[in-house]
C-alpha positions as CSV (number, residue, x, y, z in Angstrom):
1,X,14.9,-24.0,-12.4
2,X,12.8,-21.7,-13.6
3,X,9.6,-22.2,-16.5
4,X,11.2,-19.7,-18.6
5,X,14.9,-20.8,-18.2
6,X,13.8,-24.4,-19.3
7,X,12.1,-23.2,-22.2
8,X,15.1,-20.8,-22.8
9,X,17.0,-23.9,-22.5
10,X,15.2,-26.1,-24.5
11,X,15.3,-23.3,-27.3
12,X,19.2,-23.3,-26.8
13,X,19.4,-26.8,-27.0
14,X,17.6,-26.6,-30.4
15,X,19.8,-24.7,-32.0
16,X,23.4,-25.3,-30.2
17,X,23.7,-29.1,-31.3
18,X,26.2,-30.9,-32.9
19,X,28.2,-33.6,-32.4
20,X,32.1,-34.1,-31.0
21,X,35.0,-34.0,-33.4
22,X,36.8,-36.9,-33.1
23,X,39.7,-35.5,-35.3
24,X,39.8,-32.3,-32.7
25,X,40.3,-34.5,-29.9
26,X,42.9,-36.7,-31.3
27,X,44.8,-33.7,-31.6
28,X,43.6,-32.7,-27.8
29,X,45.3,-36.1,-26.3
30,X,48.0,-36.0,-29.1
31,X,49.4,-32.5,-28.0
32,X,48.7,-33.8,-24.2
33,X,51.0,-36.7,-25.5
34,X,53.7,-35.1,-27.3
35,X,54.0,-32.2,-24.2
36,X,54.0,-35.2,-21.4
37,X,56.7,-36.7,-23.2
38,X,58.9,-33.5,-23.4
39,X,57.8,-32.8,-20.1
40,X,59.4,-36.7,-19.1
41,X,62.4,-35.7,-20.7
42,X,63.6,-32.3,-19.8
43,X,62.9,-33.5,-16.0
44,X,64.7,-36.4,-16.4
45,X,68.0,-34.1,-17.6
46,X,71.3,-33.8,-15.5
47,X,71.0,-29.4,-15.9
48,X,68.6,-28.9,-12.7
49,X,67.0,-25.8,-14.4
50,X,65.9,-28.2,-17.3
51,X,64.8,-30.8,-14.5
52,X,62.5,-27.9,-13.1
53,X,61.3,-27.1,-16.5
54,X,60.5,-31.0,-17.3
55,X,58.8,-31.0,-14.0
56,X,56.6,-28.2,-14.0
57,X,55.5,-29.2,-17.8
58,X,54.6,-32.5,-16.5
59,X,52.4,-31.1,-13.5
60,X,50.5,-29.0,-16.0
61,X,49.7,-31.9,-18.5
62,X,49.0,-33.9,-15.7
63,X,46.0,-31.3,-14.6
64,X,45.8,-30.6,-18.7
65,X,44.6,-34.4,-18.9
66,X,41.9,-34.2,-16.5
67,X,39.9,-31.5,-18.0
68,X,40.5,-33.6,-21.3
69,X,38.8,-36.8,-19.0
70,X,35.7,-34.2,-17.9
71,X,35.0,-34.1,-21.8
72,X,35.4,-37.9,-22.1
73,X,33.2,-38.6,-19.3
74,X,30.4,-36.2,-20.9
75,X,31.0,-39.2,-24.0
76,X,32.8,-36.5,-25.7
77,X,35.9,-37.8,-27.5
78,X,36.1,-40.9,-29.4
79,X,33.7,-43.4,-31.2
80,X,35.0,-46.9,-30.3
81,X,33.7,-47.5,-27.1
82,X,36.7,-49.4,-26.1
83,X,39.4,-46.6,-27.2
84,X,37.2,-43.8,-25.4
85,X,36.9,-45.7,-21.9
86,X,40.7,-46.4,-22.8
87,X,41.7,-42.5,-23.4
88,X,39.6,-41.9,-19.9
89,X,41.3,-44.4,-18.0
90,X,44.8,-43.2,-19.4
91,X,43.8,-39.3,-18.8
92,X,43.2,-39.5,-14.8
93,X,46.4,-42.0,-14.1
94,X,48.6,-39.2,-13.4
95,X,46.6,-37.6,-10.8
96,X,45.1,-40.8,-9.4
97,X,42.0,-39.6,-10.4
98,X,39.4,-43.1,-11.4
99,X,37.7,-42.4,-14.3
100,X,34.4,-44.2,-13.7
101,X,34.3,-42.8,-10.0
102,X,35.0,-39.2,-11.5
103,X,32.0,-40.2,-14.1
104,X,29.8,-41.5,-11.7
105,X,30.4,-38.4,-9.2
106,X,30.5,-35.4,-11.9
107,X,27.3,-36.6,-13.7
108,X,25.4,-37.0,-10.3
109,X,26.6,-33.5,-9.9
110,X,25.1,-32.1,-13.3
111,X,21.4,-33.6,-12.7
112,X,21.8,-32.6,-8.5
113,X,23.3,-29.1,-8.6
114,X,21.3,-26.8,-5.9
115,X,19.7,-29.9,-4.2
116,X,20.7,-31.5,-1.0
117,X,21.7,-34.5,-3.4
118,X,24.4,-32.9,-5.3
119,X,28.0,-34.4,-4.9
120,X,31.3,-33.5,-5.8
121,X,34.3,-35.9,-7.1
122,X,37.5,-33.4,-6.1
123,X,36.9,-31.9,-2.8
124,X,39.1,-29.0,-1.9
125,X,37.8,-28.0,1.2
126,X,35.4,-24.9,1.4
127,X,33.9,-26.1,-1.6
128,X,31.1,-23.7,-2.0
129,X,32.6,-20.7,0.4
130,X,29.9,-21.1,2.8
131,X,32.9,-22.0,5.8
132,X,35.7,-20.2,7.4
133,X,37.6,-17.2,5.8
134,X,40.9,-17.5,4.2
135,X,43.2,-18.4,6.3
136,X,46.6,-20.0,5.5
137,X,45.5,-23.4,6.6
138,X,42.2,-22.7,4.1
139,X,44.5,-22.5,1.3
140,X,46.4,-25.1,2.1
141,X,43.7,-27.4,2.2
142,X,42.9,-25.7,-0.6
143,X,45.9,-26.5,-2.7
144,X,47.4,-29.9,-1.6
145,X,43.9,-31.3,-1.3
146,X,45.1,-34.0,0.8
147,X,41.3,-35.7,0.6
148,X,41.9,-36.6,-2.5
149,X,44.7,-39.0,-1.3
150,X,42.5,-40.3,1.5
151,X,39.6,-40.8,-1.2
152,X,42.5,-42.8,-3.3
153,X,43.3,-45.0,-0.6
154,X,39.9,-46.1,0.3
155,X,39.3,-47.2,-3.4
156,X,42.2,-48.8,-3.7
157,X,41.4,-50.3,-0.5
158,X,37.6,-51.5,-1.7
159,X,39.6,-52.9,-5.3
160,X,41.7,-55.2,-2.9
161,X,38.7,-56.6,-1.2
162,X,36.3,-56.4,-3.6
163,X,34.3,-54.3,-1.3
164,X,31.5,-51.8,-3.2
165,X,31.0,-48.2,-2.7
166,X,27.5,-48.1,-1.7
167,X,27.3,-44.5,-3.7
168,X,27.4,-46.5,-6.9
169,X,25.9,-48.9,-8.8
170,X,27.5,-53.0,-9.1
171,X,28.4,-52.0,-12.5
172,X,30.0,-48.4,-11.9
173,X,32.1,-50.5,-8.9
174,X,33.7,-52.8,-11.3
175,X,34.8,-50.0,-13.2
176,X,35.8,-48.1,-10.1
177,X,38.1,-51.4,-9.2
178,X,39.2,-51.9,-12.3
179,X,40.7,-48.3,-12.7
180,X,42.0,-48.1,-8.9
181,X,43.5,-51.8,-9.8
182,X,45.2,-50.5,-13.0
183,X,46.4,-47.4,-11.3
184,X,47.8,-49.2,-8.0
185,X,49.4,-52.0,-10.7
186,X,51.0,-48.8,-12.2
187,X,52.7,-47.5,-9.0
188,X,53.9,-50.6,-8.1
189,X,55.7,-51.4,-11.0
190,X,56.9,-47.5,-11.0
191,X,58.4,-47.7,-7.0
192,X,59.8,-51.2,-7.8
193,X,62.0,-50.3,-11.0
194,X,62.7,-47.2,-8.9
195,X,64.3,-49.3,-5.7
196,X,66.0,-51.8,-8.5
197,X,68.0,-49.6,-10.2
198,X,68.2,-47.2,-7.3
199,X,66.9,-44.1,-9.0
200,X,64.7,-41.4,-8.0
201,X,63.0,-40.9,-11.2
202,X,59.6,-41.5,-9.9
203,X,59.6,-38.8,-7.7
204,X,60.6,-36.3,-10.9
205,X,58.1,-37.7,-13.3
206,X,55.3,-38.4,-10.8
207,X,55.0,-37.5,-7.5
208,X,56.1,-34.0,-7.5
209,X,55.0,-32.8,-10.8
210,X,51.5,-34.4,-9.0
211,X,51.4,-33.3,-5.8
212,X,53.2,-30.1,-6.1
213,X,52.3,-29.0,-9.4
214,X,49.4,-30.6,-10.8
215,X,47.2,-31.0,-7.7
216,X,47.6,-27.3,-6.9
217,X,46.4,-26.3,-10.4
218,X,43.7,-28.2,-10.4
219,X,42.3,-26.5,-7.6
220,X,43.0,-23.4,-9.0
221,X,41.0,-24.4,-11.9
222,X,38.3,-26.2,-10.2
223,X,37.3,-23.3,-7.4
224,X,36.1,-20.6,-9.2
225,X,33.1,-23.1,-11.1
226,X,30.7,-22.9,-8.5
227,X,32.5,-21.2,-5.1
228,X,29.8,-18.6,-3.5
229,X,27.4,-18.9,-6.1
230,X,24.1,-19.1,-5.5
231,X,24.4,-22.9,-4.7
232,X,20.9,-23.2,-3.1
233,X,19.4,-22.7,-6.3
234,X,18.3,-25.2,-9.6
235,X,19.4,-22.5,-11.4
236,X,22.7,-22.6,-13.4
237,X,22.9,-19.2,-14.4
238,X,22.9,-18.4,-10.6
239,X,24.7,-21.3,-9.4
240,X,27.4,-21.5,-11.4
241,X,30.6,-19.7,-12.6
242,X,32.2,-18.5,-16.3
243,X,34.9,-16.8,-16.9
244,X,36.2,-15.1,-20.9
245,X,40.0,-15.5,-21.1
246,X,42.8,-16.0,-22.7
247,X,42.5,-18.4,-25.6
248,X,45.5,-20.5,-23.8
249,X,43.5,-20.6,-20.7
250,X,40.5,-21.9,-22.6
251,X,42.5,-24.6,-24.5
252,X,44.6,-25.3,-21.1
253,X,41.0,-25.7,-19.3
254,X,39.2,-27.8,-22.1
255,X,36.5,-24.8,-21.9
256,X,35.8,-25.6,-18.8
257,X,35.9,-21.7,-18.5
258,X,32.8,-21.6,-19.7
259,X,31.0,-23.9,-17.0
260,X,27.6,-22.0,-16.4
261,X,27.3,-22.5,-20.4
262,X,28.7,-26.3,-19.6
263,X,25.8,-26.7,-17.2
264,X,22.7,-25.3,-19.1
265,X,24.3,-27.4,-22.0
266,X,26.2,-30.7,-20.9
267,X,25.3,-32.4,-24.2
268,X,26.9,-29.5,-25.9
269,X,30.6,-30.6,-27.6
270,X,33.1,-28.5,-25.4
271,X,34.6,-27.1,-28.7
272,X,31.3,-25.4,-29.1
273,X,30.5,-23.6,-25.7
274,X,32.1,-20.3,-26.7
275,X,29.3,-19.8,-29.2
276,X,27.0,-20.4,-26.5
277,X,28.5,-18.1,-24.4
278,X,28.4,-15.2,-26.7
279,X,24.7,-15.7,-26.8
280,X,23.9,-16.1,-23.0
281,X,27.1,-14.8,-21.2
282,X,25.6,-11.8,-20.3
283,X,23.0,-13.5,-18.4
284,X,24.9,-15.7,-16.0
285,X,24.5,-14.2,-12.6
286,X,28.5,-14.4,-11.8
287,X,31.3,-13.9,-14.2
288,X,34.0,-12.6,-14.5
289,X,36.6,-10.9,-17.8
290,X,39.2,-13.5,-16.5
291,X,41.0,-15.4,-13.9
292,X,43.0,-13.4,-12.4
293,X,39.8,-10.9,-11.9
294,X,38.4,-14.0,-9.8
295,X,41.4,-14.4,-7.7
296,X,41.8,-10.7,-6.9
297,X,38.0,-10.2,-5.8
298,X,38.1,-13.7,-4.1
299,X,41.4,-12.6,-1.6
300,X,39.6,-8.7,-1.6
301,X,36.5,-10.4,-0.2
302,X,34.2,-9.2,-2.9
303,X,32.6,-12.4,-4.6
304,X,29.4,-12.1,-2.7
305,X,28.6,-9.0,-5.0
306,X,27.1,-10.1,-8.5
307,X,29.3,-9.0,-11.1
Protein backbone atom coordinates (compact mmCIF):
# COMPACT_ATOMS: atom_id res chain seq x y z
CA UNK A 1 0.00 0.00 0.00
CA UNK A 2 0.69 3.16 -0.84
CA UNK A 3 2.47 6.32 1.55
CA UNK A 4 -0.60 8.33 0.82
CA UNK A 5 -3.29 5.60 1.23
CA UNK A 6 -1.76 4.78 4.78
CA UNK A 7 -1.80 8.17 5.79
CA UNK A 8 -5.38 8.46 4.18
CA UNK A 9 -6.01 5.55 6.24
CA UNK A 10 -4.65 6.46 9.33
CA UNK A 11 -6.66 9.84 8.95
CA UNK A 12 -9.83 7.55 8.46
CA UNK A 13 -9.16 5.56 11.26
CA UNK A 14 -9.09 8.73 13.39
CA UNK A 15 -12.18 9.78 12.75
CA UNK A 16 -14.35 6.53 11.90
CA UNK A 17 -13.97 4.86 15.51
CA UNK A 18 -16.34 3.57 17.77
CA UNK A 19 -17.09 0.67 19.39
CA UNK A 20 -19.70 -2.39 18.60
CA UNK A 21 -23.21 -2.30 19.93
CA UNK A 22 -23.82 -5.02 21.86
CA UNK A 23 -27.70 -4.20 22.01
CA UNK A 24 -27.59 -4.18 17.85
CA UNK A 25 -26.22 -7.43 17.72
CA UNK A 26 -28.43 -9.15 20.15
CA UNK A 27 -31.05 -8.13 17.97
CA UNK A 28 -28.72 -9.45 14.84
CA UNK A 29 -28.63 -13.18 16.37
CA UNK A 30 -32.18 -12.65 17.92
CA UNK A 31 -33.87 -12.07 14.48
CA UNK A 32 -31.35 -14.94 13.06
CA UNK A 33 -33.06 -16.95 15.96
CA UNK A 34 -36.56 -16.20 15.73
CA UNK A 35 -36.34 -16.68 11.56
CA UNK A 36 -34.29 -20.22 12.04
CA UNK A 37 -37.03 -21.27 14.19
CA UNK A 38 -39.88 -20.37 11.67
CA UNK A 39 -37.78 -21.59 9.13
CA UNK A 40 -37.64 -25.25 11.32
CA UNK A 41 -41.15 -25.07 11.48
CA UNK A 42 -42.77 -24.34 8.17
CA UNK A 43 -40.31 -27.14 6.71
CA UNK A 44 -41.17 -29.43 9.11
CA UNK A 45 -45.16 -28.95 7.95
CA UNK A 46 -47.22 -31.80 6.16
CA UNK A 47 -48.37 -28.82 3.08
CA UNK A 48 -45.18 -29.45 0.75
CA UNK A 49 -45.37 -25.78 -0.45
CA UNK A 50 -44.92 -24.68 3.35
CA UNK A 51 -42.06 -27.46 3.65
CA UNK A 52 -40.27 -25.56 0.58
CA UNK A 53 -40.91 -22.34 2.23
CA UNK A 54 -39.47 -23.62 5.79
CA UNK A 55 -36.63 -24.93 3.77
CA UNK A 56 -35.50 -22.14 1.77
CA UNK A 57 -35.83 -19.78 5.03
CA UNK A 58 -33.57 -22.11 6.80
CA UNK A 59 -30.87 -22.11 3.94
CA UNK A 60 -30.80 -18.37 4.04
CA UNK A 61 -30.37 -18.02 7.84
CA UNK A 62 -28.06 -20.64 7.71
CA UNK A 63 -25.69 -18.27 5.18
CA UNK A 64 -27.43 -15.14 7.26
CA UNK A 65 -25.39 -16.63 10.33
CA UNK A 66 -22.09 -16.74 8.82
CA UNK A 67 -21.81 -13.21 7.85
CA UNK A 68 -23.10 -12.55 11.55
CA UNK A 69 -19.80 -15.10 12.56
CA UNK A 70 -17.32 -12.72 10.12
CA UNK A 71 -18.44 -9.83 12.50
CA UNK A 72 -17.77 -12.03 15.63
CA UNK A 73 -14.54 -13.16 14.45
CA UNK A 74 -13.49 -9.31 13.88
CA UNK A 75 -14.42 -9.38 18.07
CA UNK A 76 -17.44 -7.61 17.04
CA UNK A 77 -20.49 -8.73 19.03
CA UNK A 78 -20.59 -9.38 22.52
CA UNK A 79 -18.59 -8.44 25.75
CA UNK A 80 -18.32 -11.75 27.82
CA UNK A 81 -15.68 -13.51 26.32
CA UNK A 82 -17.33 -16.67 26.92
CA UNK A 83 -20.85 -15.80 25.33
CA UNK A 84 -19.01 -14.20 22.16
CA UNK A 85 -16.77 -17.42 21.41
CA UNK A 86 -20.29 -19.15 22.29
CA UNK A 87 -22.52 -17.00 19.66
CA UNK A 88 -19.42 -17.86 17.02
CA UNK A 89 -19.31 -21.36 17.62
CA UNK A 90 -23.27 -21.50 17.44
CA UNK A 91 -23.27 -19.09 14.09
CA UNK A 92 -21.07 -21.52 11.73
CA UNK A 93 -22.83 -25.03 12.96
CA UNK A 94 -25.22 -24.99 10.27
CA UNK A 95 -22.89 -24.68 7.52
CA UNK A 96 -20.09 -26.73 9.16
CA UNK A 97 -18.11 -23.83 9.00
CA UNK A 98 -15.32 -23.91 12.52
CA UNK A 99 -15.31 -20.78 13.94
CA UNK A 100 -11.63 -20.58 15.16
CA UNK A 101 -10.40 -22.08 11.69
CA UNK A 102 -12.64 -19.38 9.81
CA UNK A 103 -10.89 -16.81 12.46
CA UNK A 104 -7.58 -18.01 12.01
CA UNK A 105 -7.93 -18.11 8.01
CA UNK A 106 -10.05 -14.70 7.50
CA UNK A 107 -7.65 -12.63 9.74
CA UNK A 108 -4.49 -14.11 7.98
CA UNK A 109 -6.37 -12.95 4.99
CA UNK A 110 -6.91 -9.20 6.11
CA UNK A 111 -2.99 -8.65 7.12
CA UNK A 112 -1.85 -10.93 3.63
CA UNK A 113 -4.16 -9.59 0.91
CA UNK A 114 -1.97 -9.00 -2.41
CA UNK A 115 0.94 -11.10 -0.99
CA UNK A 116 1.88 -14.58 -1.98
CA UNK A 117 0.84 -15.28 1.86
CA UNK A 118 -2.72 -14.40 1.66
CA UNK A 119 -5.20 -17.40 2.31
CA UNK A 120 -8.70 -17.94 2.00
CA UNK A 121 -11.16 -20.03 4.55
CA UNK A 122 -14.22 -20.81 1.82
CA UNK A 123 -12.77 -21.74 -1.45
CA UNK A 124 -15.09 -21.69 -4.39
CA UNK A 125 -12.94 -22.48 -7.08
CA UNK A 126 -11.66 -19.70 -9.38
CA UNK A 127 -11.28 -17.68 -6.43
CA UNK A 128 -9.70 -14.58 -7.86
CA UNK A 129 -10.88 -15.14 -11.83
CA UNK A 130 -7.40 -15.56 -12.84
CA UNK A 131 -8.47 -19.56 -14.27
CA UNK A 132 -10.81 -20.98 -16.84
CA UNK A 133 -13.96 -19.11 -18.22
CA UNK A 134 -17.42 -19.91 -17.16
CA UNK A 135 -18.21 -22.94 -17.96
CA UNK A 136 -21.07 -25.10 -16.42
CA UNK A 137 -18.66 -27.19 -14.49
CA UNK A 138 -17.09 -23.56 -13.17
CA UNK A 139 -20.30 -22.76 -11.65
CA UNK A 140 -20.90 -25.71 -10.31
CA UNK A 141 -17.82 -25.70 -8.45
CA UNK A 142 -18.82 -22.58 -7.86
CA UNK A 143 -22.04 -23.18 -6.11
CA UNK A 144 -21.95 -26.62 -4.28
CA UNK A 145 -18.34 -25.85 -3.23
CA UNK A 146 -17.75 -29.39 -2.61
CA UNK A 147 -14.05 -28.36 -0.97
CA UNK A 148 -15.65 -27.12 1.70
CA UNK A 149 -16.89 -30.75 2.60
CA UNK A 150 -13.43 -32.17 1.93
CA UNK A 151 -11.89 -29.32 4.20
CA UNK A 152 -14.70 -30.54 6.95
CA UNK A 153 -13.69 -33.95 6.78
CA UNK A 154 -10.03 -33.42 7.25
CA UNK A 155 -10.72 -31.38 10.49
CA UNK A 156 -12.90 -33.59 11.73
CA UNK A 157 -10.50 -36.13 10.88
CA UNK A 158 -7.43 -34.13 12.79
CA UNK A 159 -10.23 -33.63 16.13
CA UNK A 160 -10.38 -37.54 16.17
CA UNK A 161 -6.70 -37.98 16.38
CA UNK A 162 -5.62 -35.08 17.93
CA UNK A 163 -3.56 -34.36 14.93
CA UNK A 164 -2.67 -30.33 14.35
CA UNK A 165 -3.02 -28.31 11.30
CA UNK A 166 0.34 -27.11 10.80
CA UNK A 167 -1.29 -23.69 9.31
CA UNK A 168 -2.15 -22.82 12.88
CA UNK A 169 -0.95 -22.22 16.09
CA UNK A 170 -1.25 -25.16 19.30
CA UNK A 171 -3.75 -22.87 20.72
CA UNK A 172 -5.89 -21.96 17.43
CA UNK A 173 -5.85 -26.17 16.94
CA UNK A 174 -7.60 -26.74 20.25
CA UNK A 175 -10.09 -24.47 19.19
CA UNK A 176 -10.30 -25.88 15.73
CA UNK A 177 -10.97 -29.47 17.53
CA UNK A 178 -13.00 -28.35 19.86
CA UNK A 179 -15.54 -26.72 17.28
CA UNK A 180 -15.10 -29.71 14.58
CA UNK A 181 -15.73 -31.99 17.87
CA UNK A 182 -18.91 -30.00 18.85
CA UNK A 183 -20.12 -29.89 15.33
CA UNK A 184 -19.44 -33.82 14.54
CA UNK A 185 -21.21 -34.47 18.28
CA UNK A 186 -24.10 -32.50 16.67
CA UNK A 187 -24.59 -34.62 13.54
CA UNK A 188 -24.39 -37.63 15.33
CA UNK A 189 -26.90 -37.10 17.61
CA UNK A 190 -29.04 -35.40 14.61
CA UNK A 191 -28.56 -38.93 12.09
CA UNK A 192 -29.15 -41.12 15.23
CA UNK A 193 -32.68 -39.65 16.47
CA UNK A 194 -33.31 -39.53 12.72
CA UNK A 195 -32.75 -43.59 12.14
CA UNK A 196 -34.65 -44.13 15.76
CA UNK A 197 -37.69 -42.72 15.05
CA UNK A 198 -37.36 -43.35 11.30
CA UNK A 199 -37.84 -39.78 10.08
CA UNK A 200 -36.27 -37.74 7.60
CA UNK A 201 -36.26 -34.51 9.32
CA UNK A 202 -32.61 -34.00 9.16
CA UNK A 203 -32.47 -33.88 5.68
CA UNK A 204 -35.32 -30.93 5.75
CA UNK A 205 -33.76 -28.91 8.55
CA UNK A 206 -30.20 -29.52 7.61
CA UNK A 207 -28.77 -31.00 4.80
CA UNK A 208 -30.75 -29.53 2.11
CA UNK A 209 -31.45 -26.14 3.29
CA UNK A 210 -27.25 -26.49 3.57
CA UNK A 211 -26.18 -27.85 0.75
CA UNK A 212 -28.78 -26.72 -1.65
CA UNK A 213 -29.66 -23.54 -0.31
CA UNK A 214 -27.26 -22.11 1.95
CA UNK A 215 -23.92 -23.18 0.48
CA UNK A 216 -25.02 -21.78 -2.96
CA UNK A 217 -25.71 -18.33 -1.42
CA UNK A 218 -22.79 -18.09 0.19
CA UNK A 219 -20.95 -18.22 -2.77
CA UNK A 220 -23.01 -15.81 -4.31
CA UNK A 221 -22.17 -13.57 -1.60
CA UNK A 222 -18.63 -14.34 -1.06
CA UNK A 223 -17.48 -14.05 -5.06
CA UNK A 224 -17.91 -10.64 -5.89
CA UNK A 225 -15.45 -9.43 -2.57
CA UNK A 226 -12.29 -9.72 -4.30
CA UNK A 227 -12.91 -11.85 -7.91
CA UNK A 228 -10.72 -10.06 -10.75
CA UNK A 229 -9.66 -7.32 -8.71
CA UNK A 230 -6.48 -6.19 -8.77
CA UNK A 231 -5.28 -9.06 -6.41
CA UNK A 232 -1.53 -8.53 -6.91
CA UNK A 233 -1.66 -5.37 -5.22
CA UNK A 234 -1.43 -4.23 -1.11
CA UNK A 235 -3.83 -1.99 -2.03
CA UNK A 236 -7.47 -2.44 -0.93
CA UNK A 237 -9.03 0.07 -2.86
CA UNK A 238 -7.70 -1.89 -5.99
CA UNK A 239 -7.91 -5.25 -4.54
CA UNK A 240 -11.01 -5.43 -3.30
CA UNK A 241 -14.85 -5.18 -4.08
CA UNK A 242 -18.08 -2.93 -2.73
CA UNK A 243 -21.21 -2.88 -3.82
CA UNK A 244 -24.41 0.00 -2.64
CA UNK A 245 -27.74 -1.98 -2.41
CA UNK A 246 -30.57 -2.68 -1.17
CA UNK A 247 -30.87 -1.99 2.50
CA UNK A 248 -32.14 -5.87 2.82
CA UNK A 249 -29.06 -6.93 0.98
CA UNK A 250 -26.94 -4.99 3.44
CA UNK A 251 -28.68 -6.30 6.52
CA UNK A 252 -28.93 -9.96 4.77
CA UNK A 253 -24.92 -9.56 4.11
CA UNK A 254 -23.98 -8.05 7.68
CA UNK A 255 -22.34 -5.09 5.38
CA UNK A 256 -20.22 -7.24 4.11
CA UNK A 257 -21.30 -5.25 0.90
CA UNK A 258 -19.12 -2.83 1.74
CA UNK A 259 -15.81 -5.03 1.88
CA UNK A 260 -13.19 -2.62 0.27
CA UNK A 261 -14.39 -0.18 3.23
CA UNK A 262 -14.26 -3.55 5.51
CA UNK A 263 -10.63 -3.92 4.50
CA UNK A 264 -9.12 -0.36 4.79
CA UNK A 265 -11.17 -0.49 8.23
CA UNK A 266 -11.40 -4.07 9.85
CA UNK A 267 -11.52 -2.42 13.32
CA UNK A 268 -14.34 -0.46 12.11
CA UNK A 269 -17.96 -1.85 13.89
CA UNK A 270 -19.86 -3.31 10.67
CA UNK A 271 -22.90 -1.18 11.65
CA UNK A 272 -20.68 1.82 10.77
CA UNK A 273 -19.09 0.97 7.31
CA UNK A 274 -21.81 2.84 5.30
CA UNK A 275 -20.61 6.10 6.69
CA UNK A 276 -17.31 5.09 5.53
CA UNK A 277 -18.41 4.39 2.39
CA UNK A 278 -20.02 7.56 1.63
CA UNK A 279 -16.79 9.19 2.24
CA UNK A 280 -14.38 6.90 0.15
CA UNK A 281 -16.75 4.92 -2.13
CA UNK A 282 -15.92 6.87 -4.92
CA UNK A 283 -12.39 5.88 -4.68
CA UNK A 284 -12.51 2.15 -4.65
CA UNK A 285 -11.14 1.02 -7.94
CA UNK A 286 -14.17 -1.57 -8.53
CA UNK A 287 -17.72 -1.14 -7.52
CA UNK A 288 -20.58 -1.57 -8.51
CA UNK A 289 -24.65 0.23 -7.83
CA UNK A 290 -25.69 -3.38 -6.83
CA UNK A 291 -25.54 -7.08 -7.20
CA UNK A 292 -27.25 -7.87 -9.78
CA UNK A 293 -25.02 -5.18 -11.89
CA UNK A 294 -22.06 -7.65 -10.69
CA UNK A 295 -23.61 -10.66 -11.92
CA UNK A 296 -24.68 -9.27 -15.28
CA UNK A 297 -21.13 -7.81 -16.19
CA UNK A 298 -19.47 -10.97 -14.55
CA UNK A 299 -21.59 -13.59 -17.22
CA UNK A 300 -21.13 -10.45 -20.08
CA UNK A 301 -17.38 -10.74 -19.56
CA UNK A 302 -16.89 -7.20 -18.57
CA UNK A 303 -15.29 -7.17 -14.96
CA UNK A 304 -11.89 -6.58 -16.20
CA UNK A 305 -12.91 -2.95 -17.04
CA UNK A 306 -12.80 -0.56 -13.93
CA UNK A 307 -16.07 0.67 -13.17
Amino acid sequence: MSSETTVSRRELARRFKGEPNAAIFCMKISIWVGLTVAGGVLALSQSWALCLIGTALLGTMFAHGVEIQHQVLHGQGLENAVAHEAAGIALGVPMLVSYADYQASHLKHHRYLGTSDNTEFFDYGDQYGDGVTATVGVWANRLLMPSHYLEFVKGVYRAIVTKDDERHSSSVNRRVRRDHRIILSLLIVAVGTSIVVGSTAILWLWVIPMALIAIPIHALIELPEHYQCNTDSTDVLENTRTISTHPLLIWFTNGNNFHAEHHLLPSLPIDRLHDLHREIGDQVTFRHSSYRDFFRKLCNGELVDKV
